[in-house]
Structures are given as structure tokens and as C-alpha cells.
KEMARMAR-742694 format. One record per residue (C-alpha): residue in one letter; x, y, z. Coordinates in Angstrom, 3 decimals. Example, Ala and Ser with C-alpha at 12.3 -4.5 7.8 and 13.67 -1.06 7.14 Angstrom:
2
REC   rest          x          y          z
REC      A     12.300     -4.500      7.800
REC      S     13.670     -1.060      7.140
END
This chain:
91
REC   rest          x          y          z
REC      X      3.385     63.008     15.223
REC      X      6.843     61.480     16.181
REC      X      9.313     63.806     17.483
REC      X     11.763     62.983     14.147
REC      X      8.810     65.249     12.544
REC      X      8.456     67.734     14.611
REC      X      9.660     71.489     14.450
REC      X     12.648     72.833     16.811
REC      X      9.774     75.699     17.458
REC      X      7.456     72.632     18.210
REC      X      9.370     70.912     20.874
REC      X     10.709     74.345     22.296
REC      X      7.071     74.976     22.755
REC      X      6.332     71.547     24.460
REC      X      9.137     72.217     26.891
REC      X      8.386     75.170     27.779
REC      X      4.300     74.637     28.546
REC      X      5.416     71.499     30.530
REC      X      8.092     73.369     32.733
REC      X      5.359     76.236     32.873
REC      X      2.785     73.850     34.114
REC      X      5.087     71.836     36.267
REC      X      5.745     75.372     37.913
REC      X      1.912     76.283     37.468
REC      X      2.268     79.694     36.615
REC      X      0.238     81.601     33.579
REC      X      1.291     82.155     29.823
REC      X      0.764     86.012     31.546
REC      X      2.817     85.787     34.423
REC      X      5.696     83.773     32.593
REC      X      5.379     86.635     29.834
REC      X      5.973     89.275     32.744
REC      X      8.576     87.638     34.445
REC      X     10.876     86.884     31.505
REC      X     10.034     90.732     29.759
REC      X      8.010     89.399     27.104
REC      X      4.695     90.053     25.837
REC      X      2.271     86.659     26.781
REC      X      0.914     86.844     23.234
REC      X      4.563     85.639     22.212
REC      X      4.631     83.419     24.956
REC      X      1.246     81.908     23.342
REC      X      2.997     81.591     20.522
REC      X      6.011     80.197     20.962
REC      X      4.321     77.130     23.223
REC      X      2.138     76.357     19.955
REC      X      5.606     76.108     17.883
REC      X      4.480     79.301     15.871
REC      X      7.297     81.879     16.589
REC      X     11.338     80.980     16.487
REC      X     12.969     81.697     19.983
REC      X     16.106     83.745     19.422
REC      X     19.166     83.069     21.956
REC      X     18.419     86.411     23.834
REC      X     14.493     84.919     24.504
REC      X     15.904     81.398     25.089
REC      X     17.834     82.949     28.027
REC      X     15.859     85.111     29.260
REC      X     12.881     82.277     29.617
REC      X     15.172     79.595     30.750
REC      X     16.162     82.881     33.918
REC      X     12.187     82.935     34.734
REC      X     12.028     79.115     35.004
REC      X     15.539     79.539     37.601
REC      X     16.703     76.903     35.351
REC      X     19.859     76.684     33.068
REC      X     19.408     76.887     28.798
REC      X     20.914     73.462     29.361
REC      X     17.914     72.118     31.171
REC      X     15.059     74.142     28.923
REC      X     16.730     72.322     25.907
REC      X     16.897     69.201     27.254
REC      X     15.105     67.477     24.503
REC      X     17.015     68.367     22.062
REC      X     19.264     65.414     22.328
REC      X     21.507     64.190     19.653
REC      X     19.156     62.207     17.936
REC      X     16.328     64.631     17.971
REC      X     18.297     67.630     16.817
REC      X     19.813     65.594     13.968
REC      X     16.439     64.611     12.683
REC      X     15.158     68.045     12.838
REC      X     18.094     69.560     11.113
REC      X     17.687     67.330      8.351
REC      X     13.894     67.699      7.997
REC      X     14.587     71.094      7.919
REC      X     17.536     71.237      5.228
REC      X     14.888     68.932      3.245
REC      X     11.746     71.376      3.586
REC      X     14.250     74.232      2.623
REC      X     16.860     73.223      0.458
END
């Protein structure tokens, strides 16, 4: 799937497995250290559950990284594409 197609949950999710794994800590132990429970962890990695701003913050604190750096993918180009998927799939 190219990344025009993708969700904002689904990328989210691919960031945050690869800073997880870069890190190599567990879906449980991220969970802990950010407050959350690792079932919603599980969840948001698989691009099932929408990260609010609180959860975006609080994960991007566990990594010791900025929210700058956890959305890092989300460049121009990629957030335009999935804005406008999105408008399409509910507007």
C-alpha cells in the first residue's frame, strides 16, 4: 500500500512500532511508561485506534523524544494526501 493510501492512524502506528523497536522495549512496558493500557498501545501500532493530542504527548515523553520527531512522517506531502483521502471517504 503506498503511503498516499494509508491512514494518519496507520502511519502513527508504523512510527511508533519502529521507534519502539529501535528502543527495543515491549508494547507492555511502553504502555506503562507513557500511562496507558498496552492493549491501546496494540492498537494504535495496527492503525486501529485515533491518538488524541494528550496520548500523542504523552508517548512521544516515553520515547524522550519531541511530538516533532514522533510525527516526522507526516510531511507535507503525506499529510495532504491523507487529508484528502479522508475528506473523500467522508464527505
Amino acid at each position: 500500500m503506498s503511503r498516499a493510501r494509508k491512514t494518519a492512524e496507520s502511519i502513527l502506528g508504523e512510527r511508533l512500532r519502529e521507534l519502539r523497536m529501535e528502543r527495543g522495549i515491549s508494547q507492555e512496558k511502553l504502555a506503562e511508561l507513557a500511562g496507558l493500557h498496552r492493549n491501546y498501545v496494540g492498537h494504535l501500532e495496527r492503525g486501529e485506534k485515533t491518538a488524541s493530542l494528550d496520548v500523542i504527548v504523552r508517548l512521544s515523553a516515553s520515547f524522550d523524544t519531541s511530538v516533532t520527531e514522533l510525527l516526522k512522517p507526516f510531511d507535507r506531502s503525506t499529510t495532504r494526501a491523507v487529508a484528502v483521502l479522508a475528506a473523500r471517504e467522508h464527505g
